[in-house]
C-alpha positions in Angstrom: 6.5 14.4 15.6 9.9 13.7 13.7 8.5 12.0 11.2 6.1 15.1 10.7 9.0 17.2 10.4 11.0 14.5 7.9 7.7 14.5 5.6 7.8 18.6 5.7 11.7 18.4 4.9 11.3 16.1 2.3 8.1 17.8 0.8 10.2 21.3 0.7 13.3 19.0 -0.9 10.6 17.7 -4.1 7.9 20.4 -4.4 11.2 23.0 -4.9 11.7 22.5 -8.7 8.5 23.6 -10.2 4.6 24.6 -8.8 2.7 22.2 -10.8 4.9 19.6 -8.5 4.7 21.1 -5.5 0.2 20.9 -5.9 0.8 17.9 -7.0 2.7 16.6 -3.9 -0.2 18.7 -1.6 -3.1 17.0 -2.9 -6.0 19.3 -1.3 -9.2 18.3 -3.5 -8.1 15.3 -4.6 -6.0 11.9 -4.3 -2.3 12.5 -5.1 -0.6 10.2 -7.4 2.5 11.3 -6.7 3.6 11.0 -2.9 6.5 11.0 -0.8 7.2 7.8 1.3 7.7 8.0 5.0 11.3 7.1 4.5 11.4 10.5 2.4 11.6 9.0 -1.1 9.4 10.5 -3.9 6.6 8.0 -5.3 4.5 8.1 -8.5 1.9 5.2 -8.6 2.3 3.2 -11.8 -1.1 0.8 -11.4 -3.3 -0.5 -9.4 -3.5 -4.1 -7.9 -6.3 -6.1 -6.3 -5.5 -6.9 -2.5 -6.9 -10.2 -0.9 -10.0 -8.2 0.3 -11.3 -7.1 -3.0 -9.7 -3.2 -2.1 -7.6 -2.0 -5.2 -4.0 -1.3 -3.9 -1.6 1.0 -5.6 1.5 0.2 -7.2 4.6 2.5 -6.4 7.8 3.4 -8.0 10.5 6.2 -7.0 10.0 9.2 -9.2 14.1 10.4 -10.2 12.9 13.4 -12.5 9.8 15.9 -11.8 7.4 14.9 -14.6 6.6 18.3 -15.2 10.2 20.4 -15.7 12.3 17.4 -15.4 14.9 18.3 -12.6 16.5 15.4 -11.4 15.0 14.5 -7.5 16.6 11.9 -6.8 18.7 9.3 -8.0 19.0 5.7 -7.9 21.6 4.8 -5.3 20.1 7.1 -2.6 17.1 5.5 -3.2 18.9 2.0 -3.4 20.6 2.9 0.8 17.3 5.0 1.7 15.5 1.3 1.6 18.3 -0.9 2.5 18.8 1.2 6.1 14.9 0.6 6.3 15.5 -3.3 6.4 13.6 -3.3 2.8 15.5 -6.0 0.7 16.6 -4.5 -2.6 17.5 -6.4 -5.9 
């Protein structure tokens, strides 16, 4: 239940700045490419990659400006801590 409310929160933080983001974010009728992590940081996938059981996997990266109206979302060292308090190593 809380982390249902964090992914609301953080869906009403990043779908704010413009609507083509905000459908973007929802998804309904089709696969979003641009998502928002359960530690509340905004994703666009870059790729795909082949897993060890022949399924593609995507490949994610933090999204810092809306590509649509380019209003900064988030920046780098938030992004940097939100990991880090997650016990995800950063470089």
């Amino acid at each position: 239940m809380a982390d249902e409310h964090a992914a609301n929160g953080a869906e009403n933080k990043f779908g704010g700045c413009c609507e083509e983001l905000k459908e973007a974010i929802a998804g309904e009728d089709f696969e979003p490419l641009i998502s928002i992590g359960p530690e509340g940081i905004l994703y666009m996938a870059v790729g795909l990659i082949e897993l060890e059981d022949d399924e593609p996997g995507m490949v994610d990266h933090p999204l810092f400006y809306c590509p649509f109206c380019g209003t900064k979302l988030q920046d780098a060292e938030t992004v940097k801590a939100q990991l880090e308090s997650q016990g995800e190593p950063q470089q």
